[in-house]
C-alpha positions as CSV (number, residue, x, y, z in Angstrom):
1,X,-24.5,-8.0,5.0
2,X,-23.8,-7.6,8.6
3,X,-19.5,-7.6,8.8
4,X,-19.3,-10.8,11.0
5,X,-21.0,-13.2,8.9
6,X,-18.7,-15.9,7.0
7,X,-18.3,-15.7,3.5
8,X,-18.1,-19.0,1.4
9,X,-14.4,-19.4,-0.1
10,X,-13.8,-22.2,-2.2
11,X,-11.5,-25.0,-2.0
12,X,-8.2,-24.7,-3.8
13,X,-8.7,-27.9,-5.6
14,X,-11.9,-26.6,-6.7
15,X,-10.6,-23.4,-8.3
16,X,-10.6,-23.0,-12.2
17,X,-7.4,-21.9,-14.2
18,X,-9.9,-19.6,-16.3
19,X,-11.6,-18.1,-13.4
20,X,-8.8,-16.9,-11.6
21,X,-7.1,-15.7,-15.3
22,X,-10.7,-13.8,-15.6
23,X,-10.4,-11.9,-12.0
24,X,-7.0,-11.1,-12.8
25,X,-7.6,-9.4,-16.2
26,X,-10.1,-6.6,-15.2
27,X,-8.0,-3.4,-14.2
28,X,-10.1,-2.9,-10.6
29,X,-9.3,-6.3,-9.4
30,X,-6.1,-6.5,-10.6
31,X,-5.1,-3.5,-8.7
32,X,-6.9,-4.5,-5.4
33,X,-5.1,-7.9,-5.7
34,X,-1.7,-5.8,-6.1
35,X,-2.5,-3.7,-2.8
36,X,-3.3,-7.0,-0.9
37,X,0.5,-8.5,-1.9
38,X,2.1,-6.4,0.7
39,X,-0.3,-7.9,3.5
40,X,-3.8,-8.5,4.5
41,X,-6.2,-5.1,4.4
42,X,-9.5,-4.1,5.9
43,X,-12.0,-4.1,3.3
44,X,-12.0,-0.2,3.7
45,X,-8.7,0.0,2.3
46,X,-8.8,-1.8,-0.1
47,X,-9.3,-0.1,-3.9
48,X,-8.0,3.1,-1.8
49,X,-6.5,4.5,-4.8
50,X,-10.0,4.8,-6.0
51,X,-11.6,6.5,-3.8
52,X,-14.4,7.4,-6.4
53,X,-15.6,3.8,-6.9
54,X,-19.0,3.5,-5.3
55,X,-19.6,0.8,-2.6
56,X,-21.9,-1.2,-4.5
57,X,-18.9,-2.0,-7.2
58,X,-16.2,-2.3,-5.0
59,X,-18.4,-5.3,-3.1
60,X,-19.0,-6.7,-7.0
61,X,-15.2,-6.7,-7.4
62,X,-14.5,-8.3,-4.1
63,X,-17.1,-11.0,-4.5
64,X,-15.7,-12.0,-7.8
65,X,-12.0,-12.5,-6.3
66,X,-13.5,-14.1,-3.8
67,X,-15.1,-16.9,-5.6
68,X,-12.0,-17.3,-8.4
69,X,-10.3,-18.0,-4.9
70,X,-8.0,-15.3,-4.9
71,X,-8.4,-13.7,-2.2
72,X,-10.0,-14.7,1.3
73,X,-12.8,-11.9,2.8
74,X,-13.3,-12.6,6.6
75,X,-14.9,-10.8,9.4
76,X,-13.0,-9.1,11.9
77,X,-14.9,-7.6,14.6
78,X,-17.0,-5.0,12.7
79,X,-14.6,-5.0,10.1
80,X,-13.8,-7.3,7.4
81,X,-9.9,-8.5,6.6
82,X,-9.5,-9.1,3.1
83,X,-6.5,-11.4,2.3
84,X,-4.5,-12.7,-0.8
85,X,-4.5,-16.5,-0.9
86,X,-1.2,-16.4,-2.2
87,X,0.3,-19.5,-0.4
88,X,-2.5,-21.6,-1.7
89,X,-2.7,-19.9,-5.5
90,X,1.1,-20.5,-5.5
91,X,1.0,-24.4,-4.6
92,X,-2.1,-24.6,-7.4
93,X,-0.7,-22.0,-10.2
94,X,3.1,-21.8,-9.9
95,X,4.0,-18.3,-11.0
96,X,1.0,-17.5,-11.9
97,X,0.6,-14.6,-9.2
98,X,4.4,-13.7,-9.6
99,X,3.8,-13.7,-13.5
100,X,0.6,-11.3,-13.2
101,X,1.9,-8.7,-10.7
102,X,5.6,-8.9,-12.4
103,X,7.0,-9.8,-8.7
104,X,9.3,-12.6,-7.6
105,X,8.7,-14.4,-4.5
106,X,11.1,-14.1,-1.5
């Protein structure tokens, strides 16, 4: 997939409890979603402290945050910026995100 071409996100009032709770509990996307809480991330870094995880799953991870809507996967020149939707998840799922990653909001 060539790195400028848009990705379909959905909307937030079409995101399902249950999907999101199913992207969170697998241990891969759970920790990408933690590295994308300190800011947005080329998809490059992303699932960094994997470095073994092959392409192909990383994109299969990504992909499935991305239609849960958890996170948003744009192009950026010939890069892509992968971002947590956390404003949007927050308004939808209060706590949820704080609950998951054991954070509190500042």
């Amino acid at each position: 997939m060539p790195a400028n071409q848009e990705l379909p996100h959905p909307a937030m009032a079409d995101v399902e409890l249950t999907d999101v709770l199913f992207a969170l509990s697998d241990p891969a996307r759970l920790q990408i979603v933690r590295d994308l809480a300190d800011g947005p991330l080329e998809m490059a870094q992303c699932g960094a402290t994997n470095p073994a995880l092959p392409k192909s799953t990383k994109s299969h991870l990504m992909k499935v945050l991305r239609e849960a809507g958890i996170i948003r996967n744009e192009p950026r020149g010939r890069e892509r910026l992968v971002s947590l939707r956390r404003d949007e998840l927050d308004a939808t799922f209060p706590g949820l995100l704080d609950g998951v990653l054991g954070t509190t909001r500042r």
